[in-house]
Backbone atoms as SQL, in Angstrom:
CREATE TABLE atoms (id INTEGER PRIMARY KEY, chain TEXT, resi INTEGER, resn TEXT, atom TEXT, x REAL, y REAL, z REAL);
INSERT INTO atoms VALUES
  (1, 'A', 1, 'UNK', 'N', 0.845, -1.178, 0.000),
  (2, 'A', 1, 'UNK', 'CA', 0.000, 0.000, 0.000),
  (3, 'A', 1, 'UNK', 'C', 0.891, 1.242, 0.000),
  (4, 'A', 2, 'UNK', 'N', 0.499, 2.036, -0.470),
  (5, 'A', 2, 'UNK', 'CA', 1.026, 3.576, -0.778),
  (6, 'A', 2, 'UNK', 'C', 0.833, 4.318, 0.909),
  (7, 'A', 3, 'UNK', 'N', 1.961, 4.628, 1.290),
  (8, 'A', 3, 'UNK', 'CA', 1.864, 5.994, 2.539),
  (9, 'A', 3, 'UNK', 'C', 1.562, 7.178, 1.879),
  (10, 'A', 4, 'UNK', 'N', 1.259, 8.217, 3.160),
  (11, 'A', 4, 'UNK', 'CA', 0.975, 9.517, 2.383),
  (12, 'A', 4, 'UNK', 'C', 2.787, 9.633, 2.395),
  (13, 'A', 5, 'UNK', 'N', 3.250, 9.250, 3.073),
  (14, 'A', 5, 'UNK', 'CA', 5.083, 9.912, 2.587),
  (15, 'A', 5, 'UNK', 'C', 5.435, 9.430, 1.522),
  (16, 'A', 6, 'UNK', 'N', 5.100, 8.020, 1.021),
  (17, 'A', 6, 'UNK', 'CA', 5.391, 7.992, -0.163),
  (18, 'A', 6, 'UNK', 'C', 4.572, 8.496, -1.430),
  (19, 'A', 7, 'UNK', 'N', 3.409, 8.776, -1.353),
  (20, 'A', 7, 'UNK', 'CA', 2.223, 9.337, -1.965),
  (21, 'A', 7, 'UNK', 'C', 3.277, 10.757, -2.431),
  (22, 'A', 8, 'UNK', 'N', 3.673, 11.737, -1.445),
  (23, 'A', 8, 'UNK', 'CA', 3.746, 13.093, -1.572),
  (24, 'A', 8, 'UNK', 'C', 4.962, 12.876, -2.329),
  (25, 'A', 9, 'UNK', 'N', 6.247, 12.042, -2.361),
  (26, 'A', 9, 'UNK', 'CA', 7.296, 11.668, -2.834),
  (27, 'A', 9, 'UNK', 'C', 6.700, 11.560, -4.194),
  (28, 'A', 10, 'UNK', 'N', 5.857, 10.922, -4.753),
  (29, 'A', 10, 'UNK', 'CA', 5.328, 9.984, -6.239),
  (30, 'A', 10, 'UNK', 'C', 4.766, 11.472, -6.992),
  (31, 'A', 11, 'UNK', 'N', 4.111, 12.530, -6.082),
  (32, 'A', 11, 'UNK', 'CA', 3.255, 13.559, -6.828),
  (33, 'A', 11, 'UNK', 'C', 4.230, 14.335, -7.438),
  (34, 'A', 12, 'UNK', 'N', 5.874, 14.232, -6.729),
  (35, 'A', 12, 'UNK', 'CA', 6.462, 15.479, -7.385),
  (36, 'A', 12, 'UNK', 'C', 6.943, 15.187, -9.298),
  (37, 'A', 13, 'UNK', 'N', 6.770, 13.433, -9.206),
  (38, 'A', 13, 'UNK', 'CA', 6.976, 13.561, -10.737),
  (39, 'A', 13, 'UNK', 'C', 5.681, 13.256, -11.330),
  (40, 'A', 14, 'UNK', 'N', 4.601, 12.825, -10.700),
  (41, 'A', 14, 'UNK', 'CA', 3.629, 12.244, -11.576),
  (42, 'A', 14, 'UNK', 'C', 2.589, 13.645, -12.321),
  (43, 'A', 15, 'UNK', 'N', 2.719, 14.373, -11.587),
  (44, 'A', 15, 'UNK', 'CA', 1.638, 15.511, -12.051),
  (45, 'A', 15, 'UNK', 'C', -0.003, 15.077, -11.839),
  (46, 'A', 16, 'UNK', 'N', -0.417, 15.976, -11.866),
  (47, 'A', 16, 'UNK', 'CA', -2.246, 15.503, -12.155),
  (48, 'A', 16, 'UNK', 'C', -2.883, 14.645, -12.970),
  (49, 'A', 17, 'UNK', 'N', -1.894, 14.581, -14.144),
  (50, 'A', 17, 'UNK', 'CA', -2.994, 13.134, -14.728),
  (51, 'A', 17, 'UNK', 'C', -2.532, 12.247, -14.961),
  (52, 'A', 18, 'UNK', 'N', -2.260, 11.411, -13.730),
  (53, 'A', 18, 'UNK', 'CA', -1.212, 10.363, -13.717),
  (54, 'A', 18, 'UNK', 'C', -1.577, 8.712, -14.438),
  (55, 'A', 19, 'UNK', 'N', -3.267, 8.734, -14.078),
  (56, 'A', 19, 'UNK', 'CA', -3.430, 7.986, -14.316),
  (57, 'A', 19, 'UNK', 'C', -3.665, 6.792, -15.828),
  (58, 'A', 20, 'UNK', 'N', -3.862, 8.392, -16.291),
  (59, 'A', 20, 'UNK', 'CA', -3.451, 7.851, -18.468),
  (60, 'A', 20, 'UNK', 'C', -1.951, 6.980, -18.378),
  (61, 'A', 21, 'UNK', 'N', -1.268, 7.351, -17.917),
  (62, 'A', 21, 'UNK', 'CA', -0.123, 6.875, -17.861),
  (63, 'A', 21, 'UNK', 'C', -0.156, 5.438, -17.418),
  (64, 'A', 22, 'UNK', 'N', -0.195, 5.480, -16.353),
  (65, 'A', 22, 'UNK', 'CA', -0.583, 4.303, -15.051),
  (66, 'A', 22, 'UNK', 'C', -1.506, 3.051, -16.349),
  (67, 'A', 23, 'UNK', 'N', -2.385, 3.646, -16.823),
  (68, 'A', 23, 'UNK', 'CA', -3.170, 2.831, -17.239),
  (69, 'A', 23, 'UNK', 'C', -2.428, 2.212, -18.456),
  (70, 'A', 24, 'UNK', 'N', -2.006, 3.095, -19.403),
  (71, 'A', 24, 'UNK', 'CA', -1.014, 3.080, -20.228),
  (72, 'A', 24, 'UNK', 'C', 0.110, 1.381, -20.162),
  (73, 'A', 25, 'UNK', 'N', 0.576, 1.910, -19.073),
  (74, 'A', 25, 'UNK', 'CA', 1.554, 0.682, -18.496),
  (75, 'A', 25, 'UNK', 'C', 0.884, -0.888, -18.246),
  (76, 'A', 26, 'UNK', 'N', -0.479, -0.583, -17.684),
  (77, 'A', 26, 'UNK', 'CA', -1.052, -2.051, -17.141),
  (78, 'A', 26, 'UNK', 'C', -1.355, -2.574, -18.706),
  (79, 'A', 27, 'UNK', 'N', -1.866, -1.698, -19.362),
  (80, 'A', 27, 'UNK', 'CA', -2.166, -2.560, -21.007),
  (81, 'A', 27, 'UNK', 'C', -0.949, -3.011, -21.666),
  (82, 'A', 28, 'UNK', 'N', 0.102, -2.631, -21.549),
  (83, 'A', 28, 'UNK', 'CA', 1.112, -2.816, -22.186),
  (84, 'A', 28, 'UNK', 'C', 1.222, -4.069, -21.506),
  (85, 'A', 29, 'UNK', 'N', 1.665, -4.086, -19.940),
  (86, 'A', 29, 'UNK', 'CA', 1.930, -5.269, -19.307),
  (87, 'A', 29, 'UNK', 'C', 0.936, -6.393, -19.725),
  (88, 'A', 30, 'UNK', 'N', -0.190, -6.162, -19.867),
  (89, 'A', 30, 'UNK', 'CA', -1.436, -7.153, -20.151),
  (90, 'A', 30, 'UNK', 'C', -1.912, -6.787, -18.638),
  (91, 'A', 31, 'UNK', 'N', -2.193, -6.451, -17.922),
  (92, 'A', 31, 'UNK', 'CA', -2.505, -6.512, -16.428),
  (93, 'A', 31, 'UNK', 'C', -4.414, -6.220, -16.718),
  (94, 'A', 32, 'UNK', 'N', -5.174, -7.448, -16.509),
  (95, 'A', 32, 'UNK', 'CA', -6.316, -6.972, -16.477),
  (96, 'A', 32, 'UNK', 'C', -7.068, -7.467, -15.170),
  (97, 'A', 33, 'UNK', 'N', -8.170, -7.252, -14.638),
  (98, 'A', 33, 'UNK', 'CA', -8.913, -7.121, -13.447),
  (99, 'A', 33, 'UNK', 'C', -9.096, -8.843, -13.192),
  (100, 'A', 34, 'UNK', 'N', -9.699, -9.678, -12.743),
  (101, 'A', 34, 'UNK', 'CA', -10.211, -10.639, -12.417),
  (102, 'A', 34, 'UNK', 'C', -11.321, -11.315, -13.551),
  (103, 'A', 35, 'UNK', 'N', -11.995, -10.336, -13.947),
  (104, 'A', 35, 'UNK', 'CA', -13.221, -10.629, -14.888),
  (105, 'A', 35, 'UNK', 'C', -12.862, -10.356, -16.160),
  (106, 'A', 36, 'UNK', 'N', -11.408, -9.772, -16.650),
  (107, 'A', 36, 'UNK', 'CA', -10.836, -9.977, -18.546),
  (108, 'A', 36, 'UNK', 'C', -11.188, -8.642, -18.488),
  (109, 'A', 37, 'UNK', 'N', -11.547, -7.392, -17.453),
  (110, 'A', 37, 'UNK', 'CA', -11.789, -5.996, -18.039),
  (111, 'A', 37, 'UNK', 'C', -10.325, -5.104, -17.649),
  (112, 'A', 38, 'UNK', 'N', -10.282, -3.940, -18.516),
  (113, 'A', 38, 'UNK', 'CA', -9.031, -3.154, -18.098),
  (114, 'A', 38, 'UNK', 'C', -9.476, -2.441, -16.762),
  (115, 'A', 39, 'UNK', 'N', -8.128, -2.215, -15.980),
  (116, 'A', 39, 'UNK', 'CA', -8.443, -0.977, -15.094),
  (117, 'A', 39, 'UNK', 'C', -9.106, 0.515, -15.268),
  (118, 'A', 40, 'UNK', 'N', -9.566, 0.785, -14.253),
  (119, 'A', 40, 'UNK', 'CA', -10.386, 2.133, -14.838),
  (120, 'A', 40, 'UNK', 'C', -9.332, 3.363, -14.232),
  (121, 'A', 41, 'UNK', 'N', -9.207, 4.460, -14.595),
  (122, 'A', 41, 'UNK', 'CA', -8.410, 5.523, -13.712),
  (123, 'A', 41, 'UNK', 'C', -9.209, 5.736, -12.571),
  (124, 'A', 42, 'UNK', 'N', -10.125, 5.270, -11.785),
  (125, 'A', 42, 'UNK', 'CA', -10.712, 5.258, -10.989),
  (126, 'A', 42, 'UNK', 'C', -10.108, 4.440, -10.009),
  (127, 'A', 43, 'UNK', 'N', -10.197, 3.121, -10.453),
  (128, 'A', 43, 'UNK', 'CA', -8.647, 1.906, -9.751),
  (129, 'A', 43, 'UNK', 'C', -7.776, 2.653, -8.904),
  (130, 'A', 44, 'UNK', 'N', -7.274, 3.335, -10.340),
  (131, 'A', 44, 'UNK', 'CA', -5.797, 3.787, -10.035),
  (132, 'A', 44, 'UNK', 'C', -5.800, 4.614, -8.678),
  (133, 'A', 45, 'UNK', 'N', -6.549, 5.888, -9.182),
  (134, 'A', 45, 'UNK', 'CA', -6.629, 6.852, -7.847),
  (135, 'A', 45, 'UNK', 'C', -6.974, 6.366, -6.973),
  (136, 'A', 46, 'UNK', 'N', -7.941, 5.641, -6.784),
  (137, 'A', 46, 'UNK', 'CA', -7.895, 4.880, -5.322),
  (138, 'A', 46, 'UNK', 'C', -6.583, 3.790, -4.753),
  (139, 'A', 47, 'UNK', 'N', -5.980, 3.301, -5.151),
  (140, 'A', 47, 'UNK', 'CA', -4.394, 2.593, -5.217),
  (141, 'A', 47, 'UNK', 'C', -3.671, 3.838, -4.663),
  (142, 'A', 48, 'UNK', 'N', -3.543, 5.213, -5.348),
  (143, 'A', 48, 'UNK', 'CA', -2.533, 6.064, -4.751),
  (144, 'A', 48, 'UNK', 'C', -2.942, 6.545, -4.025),
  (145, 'A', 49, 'UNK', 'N', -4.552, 6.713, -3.991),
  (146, 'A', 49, 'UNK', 'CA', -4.578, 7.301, -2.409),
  (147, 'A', 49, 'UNK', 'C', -4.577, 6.470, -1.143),
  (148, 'A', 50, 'UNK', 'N', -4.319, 5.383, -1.636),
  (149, 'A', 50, 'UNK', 'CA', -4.468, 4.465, -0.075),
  (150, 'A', 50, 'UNK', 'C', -5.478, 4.016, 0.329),
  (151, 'A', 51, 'UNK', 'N', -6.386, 3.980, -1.022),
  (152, 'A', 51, 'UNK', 'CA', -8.012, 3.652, -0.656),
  (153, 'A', 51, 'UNK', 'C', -8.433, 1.931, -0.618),
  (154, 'A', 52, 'UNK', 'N', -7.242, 1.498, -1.512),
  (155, 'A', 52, 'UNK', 'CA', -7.598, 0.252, -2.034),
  (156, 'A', 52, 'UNK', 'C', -6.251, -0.589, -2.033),
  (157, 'A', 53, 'UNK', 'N', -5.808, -1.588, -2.176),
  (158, 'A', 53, 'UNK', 'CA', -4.563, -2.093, -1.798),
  (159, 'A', 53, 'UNK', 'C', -4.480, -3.124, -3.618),
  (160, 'A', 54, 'UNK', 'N', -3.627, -2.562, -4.630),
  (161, 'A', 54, 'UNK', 'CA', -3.031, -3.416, -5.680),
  (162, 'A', 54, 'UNK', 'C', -1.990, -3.603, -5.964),
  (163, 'A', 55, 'UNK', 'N', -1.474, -4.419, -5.684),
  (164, 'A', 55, 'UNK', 'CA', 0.258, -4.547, -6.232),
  (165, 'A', 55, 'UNK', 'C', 0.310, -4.590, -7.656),
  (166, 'A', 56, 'UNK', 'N', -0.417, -5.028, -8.464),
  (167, 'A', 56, 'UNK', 'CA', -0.533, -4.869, -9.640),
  (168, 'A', 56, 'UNK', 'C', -0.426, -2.954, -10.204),
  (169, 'A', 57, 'UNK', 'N', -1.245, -2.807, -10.008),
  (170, 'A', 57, 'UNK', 'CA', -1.459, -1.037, -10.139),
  (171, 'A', 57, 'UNK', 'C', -0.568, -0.339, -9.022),
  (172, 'A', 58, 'UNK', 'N', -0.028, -0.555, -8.269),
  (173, 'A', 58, 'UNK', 'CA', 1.062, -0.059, -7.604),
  (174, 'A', 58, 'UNK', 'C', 2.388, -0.131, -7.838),
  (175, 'A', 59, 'UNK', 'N', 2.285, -1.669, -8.722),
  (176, 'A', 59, 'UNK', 'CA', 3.548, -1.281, -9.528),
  (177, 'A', 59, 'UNK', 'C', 4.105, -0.683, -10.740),
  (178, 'A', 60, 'UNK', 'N', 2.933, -0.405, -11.184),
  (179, 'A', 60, 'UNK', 'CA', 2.661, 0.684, -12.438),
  (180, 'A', 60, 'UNK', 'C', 2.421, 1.943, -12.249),
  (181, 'A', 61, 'UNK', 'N', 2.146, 2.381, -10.925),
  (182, 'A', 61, 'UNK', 'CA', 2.164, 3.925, -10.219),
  (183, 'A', 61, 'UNK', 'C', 3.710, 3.905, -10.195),
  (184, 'A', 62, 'UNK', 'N', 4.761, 2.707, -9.551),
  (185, 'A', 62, 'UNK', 'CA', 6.009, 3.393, -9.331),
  (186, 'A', 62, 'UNK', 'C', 6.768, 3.523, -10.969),
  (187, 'A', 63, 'UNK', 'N', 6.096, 2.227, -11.404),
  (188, 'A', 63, 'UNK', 'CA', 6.811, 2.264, -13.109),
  (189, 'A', 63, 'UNK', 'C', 6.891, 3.418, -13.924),
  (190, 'A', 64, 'UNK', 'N', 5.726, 4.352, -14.027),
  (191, 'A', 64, 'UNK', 'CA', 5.663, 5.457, -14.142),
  (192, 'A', 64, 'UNK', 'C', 5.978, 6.546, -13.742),
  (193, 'A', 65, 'UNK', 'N', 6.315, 6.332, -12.294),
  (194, 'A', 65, 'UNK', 'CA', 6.555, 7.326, -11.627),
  (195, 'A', 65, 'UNK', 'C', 8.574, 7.510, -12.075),
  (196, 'A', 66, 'UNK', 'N', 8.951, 6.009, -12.410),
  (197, 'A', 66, 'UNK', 'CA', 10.390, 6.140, -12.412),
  (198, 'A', 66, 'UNK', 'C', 10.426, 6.444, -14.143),
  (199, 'A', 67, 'UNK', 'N', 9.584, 6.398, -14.883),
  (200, 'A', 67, 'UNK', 'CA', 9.779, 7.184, -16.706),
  (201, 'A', 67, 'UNK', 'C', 9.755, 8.441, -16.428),
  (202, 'A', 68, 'UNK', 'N', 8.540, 9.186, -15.552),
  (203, 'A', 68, 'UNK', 'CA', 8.793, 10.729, -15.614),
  (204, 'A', 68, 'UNK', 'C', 9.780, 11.055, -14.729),
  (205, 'A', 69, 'UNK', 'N', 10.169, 10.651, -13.705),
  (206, 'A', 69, 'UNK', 'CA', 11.612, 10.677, -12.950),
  (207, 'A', 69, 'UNK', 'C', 12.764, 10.926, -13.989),
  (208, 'A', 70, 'UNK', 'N', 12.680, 9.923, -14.850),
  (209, 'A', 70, 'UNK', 'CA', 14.194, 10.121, -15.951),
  (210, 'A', 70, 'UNK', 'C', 13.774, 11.282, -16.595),
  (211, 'A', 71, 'UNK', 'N', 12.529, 11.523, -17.325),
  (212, 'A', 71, 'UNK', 'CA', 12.103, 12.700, -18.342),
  (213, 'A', 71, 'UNK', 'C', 12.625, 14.067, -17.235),
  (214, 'A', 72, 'UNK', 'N', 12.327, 14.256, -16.402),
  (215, 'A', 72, 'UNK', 'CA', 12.639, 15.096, -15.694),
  (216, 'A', 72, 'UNK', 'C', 13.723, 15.075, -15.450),
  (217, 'A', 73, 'UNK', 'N', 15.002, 14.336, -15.014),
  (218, 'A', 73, 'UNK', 'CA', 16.405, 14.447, -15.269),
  (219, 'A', 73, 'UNK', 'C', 16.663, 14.858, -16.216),
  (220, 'A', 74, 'UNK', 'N', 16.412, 14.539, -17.369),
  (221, 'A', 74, 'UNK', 'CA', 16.715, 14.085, -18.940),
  (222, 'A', 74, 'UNK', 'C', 16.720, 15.861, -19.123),
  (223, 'A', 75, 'UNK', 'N', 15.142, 15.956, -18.691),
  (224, 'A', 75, 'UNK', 'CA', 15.141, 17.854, -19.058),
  (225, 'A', 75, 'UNK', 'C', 15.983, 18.914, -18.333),
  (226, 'A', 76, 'UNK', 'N', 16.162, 18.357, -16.738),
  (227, 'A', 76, 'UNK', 'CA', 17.344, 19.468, -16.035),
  (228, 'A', 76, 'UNK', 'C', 18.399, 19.430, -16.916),
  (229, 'A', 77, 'UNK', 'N', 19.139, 18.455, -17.189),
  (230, 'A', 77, 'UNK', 'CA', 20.319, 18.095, -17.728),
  (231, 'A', 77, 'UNK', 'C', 20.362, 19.133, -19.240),
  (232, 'A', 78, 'UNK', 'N', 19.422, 18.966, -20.052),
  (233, 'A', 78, 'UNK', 'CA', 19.400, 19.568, -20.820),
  (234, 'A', 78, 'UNK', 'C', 18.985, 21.091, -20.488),
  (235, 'A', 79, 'UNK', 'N', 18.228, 21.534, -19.811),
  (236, 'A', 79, 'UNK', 'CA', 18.429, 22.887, -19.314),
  (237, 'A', 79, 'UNK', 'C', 19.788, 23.499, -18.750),
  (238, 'A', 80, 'UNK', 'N', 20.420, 22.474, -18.241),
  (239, 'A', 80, 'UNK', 'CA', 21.288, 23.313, -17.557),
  (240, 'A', 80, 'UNK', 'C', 22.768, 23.400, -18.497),
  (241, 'A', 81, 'UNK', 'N', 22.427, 22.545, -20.009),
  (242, 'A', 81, 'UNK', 'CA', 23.778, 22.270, -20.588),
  (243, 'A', 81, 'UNK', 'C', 23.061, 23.603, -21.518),
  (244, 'A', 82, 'UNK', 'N', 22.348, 24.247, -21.883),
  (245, 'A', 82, 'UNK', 'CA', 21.489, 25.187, -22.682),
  (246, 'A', 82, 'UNK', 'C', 21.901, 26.130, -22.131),
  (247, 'A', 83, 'UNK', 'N', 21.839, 26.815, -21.082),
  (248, 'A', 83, 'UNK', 'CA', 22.351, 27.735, -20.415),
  (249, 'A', 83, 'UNK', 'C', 24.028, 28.021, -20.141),
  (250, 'A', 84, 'UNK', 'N', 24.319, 26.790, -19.994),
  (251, 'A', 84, 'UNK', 'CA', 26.099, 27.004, -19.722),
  (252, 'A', 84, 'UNK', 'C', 26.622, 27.498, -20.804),
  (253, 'A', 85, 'UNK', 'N', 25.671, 26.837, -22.313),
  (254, 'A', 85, 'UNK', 'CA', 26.481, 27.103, -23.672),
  (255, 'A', 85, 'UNK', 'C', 25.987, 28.844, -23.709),
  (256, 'A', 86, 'UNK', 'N', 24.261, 29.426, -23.527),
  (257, 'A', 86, 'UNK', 'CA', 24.640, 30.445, -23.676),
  (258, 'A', 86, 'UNK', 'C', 25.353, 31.311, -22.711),
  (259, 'A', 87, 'UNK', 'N', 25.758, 31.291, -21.748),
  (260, 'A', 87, 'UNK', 'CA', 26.957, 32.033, -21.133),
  (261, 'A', 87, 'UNK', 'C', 27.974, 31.897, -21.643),
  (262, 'A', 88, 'UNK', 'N', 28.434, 31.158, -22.438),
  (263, 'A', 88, 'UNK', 'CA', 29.692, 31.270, -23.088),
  (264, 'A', 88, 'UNK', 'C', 29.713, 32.077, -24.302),
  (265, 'A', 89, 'UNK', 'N', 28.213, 32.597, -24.878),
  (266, 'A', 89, 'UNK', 'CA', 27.897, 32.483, -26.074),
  (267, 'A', 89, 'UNK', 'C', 28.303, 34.202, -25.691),
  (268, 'A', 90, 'UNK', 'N', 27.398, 34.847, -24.680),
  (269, 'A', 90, 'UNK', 'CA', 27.202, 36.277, -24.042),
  (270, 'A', 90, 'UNK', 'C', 28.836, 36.775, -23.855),
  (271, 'A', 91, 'UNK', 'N', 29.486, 35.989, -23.502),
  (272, 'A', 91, 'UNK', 'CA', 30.646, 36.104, -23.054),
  (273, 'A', 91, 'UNK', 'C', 31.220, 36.563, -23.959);
């Protein structure tokens, strides 16, 4: 199950619409419910808020959570190599 400490940790990369994503991942995996239906983003949000307990969909909250983790490296990195070049450029 998701803590709120780890909850507040997961929001700084997931953003608000996490769950396209989330869902995204379980189809890819094949991950479907008990009865052959997909998860709903309804699932999901209840999984991150601690409403409902899935290891299945919890491991596709962190799976996701660790793609926009890199995208977000990926972009500092490139912000900050963008800037160094134009200070050299000003210079």
């Amino acid at each position: 199950m998701i803590t709120s400490k780890q909850r507040e940790e997961l929001k700084k990369y997931l953003g608000r619409h996490y769950a396209t994503g989330v869902l995204k991942i379980l189809k890819e995996q094949g991950v479907k419910k008990l009865n052959g239906d997909d998860y709903t983003a309804g699932s999901v949000r209840n999984v991150f808020a601690g409403q409902h307990e899935n290891r299945a969909i919890e491991g596709a909250i962190y799976d996701y959570a660790n793609e926009k983790k890199i995208e977000t490296k990926n972009l500092e990195q490139k912000k900050g190599q963008f800037f160094r070049n134009e200070k050299r450029v000003d210079q």
